[in-house]
C-alpha positions in Angstrom: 74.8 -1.1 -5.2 73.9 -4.7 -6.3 72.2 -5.3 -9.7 68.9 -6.7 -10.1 68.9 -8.0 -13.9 68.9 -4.1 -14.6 71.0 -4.4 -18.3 69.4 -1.8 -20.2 68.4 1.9 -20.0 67.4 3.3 -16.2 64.4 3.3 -14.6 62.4 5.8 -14.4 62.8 6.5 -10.8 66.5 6.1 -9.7 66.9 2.9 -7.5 63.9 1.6 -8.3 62.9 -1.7 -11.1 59.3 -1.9 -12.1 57.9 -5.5 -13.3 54.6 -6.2 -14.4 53.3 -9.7 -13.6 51.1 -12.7 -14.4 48.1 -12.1 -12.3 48.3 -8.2 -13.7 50.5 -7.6 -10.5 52.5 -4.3 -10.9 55.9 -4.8 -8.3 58.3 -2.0 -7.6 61.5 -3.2 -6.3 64.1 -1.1 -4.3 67.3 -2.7 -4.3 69.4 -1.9 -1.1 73.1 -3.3 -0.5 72.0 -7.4 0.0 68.1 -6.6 0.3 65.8 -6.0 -1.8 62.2 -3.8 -0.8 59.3 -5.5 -2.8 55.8 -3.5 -3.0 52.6 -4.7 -4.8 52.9 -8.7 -3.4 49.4 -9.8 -2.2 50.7 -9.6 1.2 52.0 -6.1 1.4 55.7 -5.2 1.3 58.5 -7.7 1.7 62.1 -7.2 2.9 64.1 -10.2 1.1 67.6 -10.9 2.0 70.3 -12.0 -0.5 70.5 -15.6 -0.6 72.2 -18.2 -2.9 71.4 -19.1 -5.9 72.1 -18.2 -9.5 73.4 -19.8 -12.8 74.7 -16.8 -14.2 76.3 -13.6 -13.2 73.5 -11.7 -14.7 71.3 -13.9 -11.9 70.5 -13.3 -8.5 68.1 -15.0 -5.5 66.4 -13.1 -2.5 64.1 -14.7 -0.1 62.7 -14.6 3.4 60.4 -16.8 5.1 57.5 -16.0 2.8 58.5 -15.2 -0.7 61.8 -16.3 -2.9 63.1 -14.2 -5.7 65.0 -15.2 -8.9 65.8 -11.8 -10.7 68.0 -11.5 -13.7 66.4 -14.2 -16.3 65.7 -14.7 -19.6 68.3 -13.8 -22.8 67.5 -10.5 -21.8 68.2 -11.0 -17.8 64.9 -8.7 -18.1 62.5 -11.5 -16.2 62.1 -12.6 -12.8 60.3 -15.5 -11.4 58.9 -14.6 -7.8 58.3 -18.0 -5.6 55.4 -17.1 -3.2 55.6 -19.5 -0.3 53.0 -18.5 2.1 50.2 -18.8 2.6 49.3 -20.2 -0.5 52.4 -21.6 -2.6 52.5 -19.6 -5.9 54.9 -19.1 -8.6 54.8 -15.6 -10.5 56.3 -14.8 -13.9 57.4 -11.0 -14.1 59.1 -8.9 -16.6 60.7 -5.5 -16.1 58.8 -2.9 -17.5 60.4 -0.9 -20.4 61.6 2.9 -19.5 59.5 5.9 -20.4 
């Protein structure tokens, strides 16, 4: 199963990443061979396919139509930048939340 910045201790729930966001969004992501399930987007849940993109092993880049993903930043590879696209273009700085 792909990585998703997810250096560090587990989650609390196998599978899934938490990151809390600018805008006091809460996201859970399930990661899932090249796609990734995002919940807690204004829109409702997104599928995003793996796309390219990436400096840095550590980095990776989902997208659809709608939203675009960088996971896997920071000196940590504990921040993600989520690009929404519709309806109203939006960036979104998120961080995974700590374990426990």
């Amino acid at each position: 199963m792909p990585t998703v910045g997810t250096d560090g201790p587990p989650a609390a729930e196998p599978g899934i990443i938490r990151l809390h966001c600018d805008d006091g969004l809460a996201l859970r992501l399930r990661v899932l061979h090249d796609e990734v399930l995002v919940d807690g987007l204004p829109g409702g849940r997104e599928v995003l396919l793996r796309d390219a993109g990436g400096v840095t092993p550590q980095q990776s880049v989902y997208a659809n139509e709608r939203v675009r993903a960088e996971f896997g930043l920071g000196a940590q590879a504990s921040e993600a930048v989520v690009h929404l696209l519709q309806p109203q273009p939006r960036d979104l700085h998120c961080a995974r939340e700590a374990p426990g």
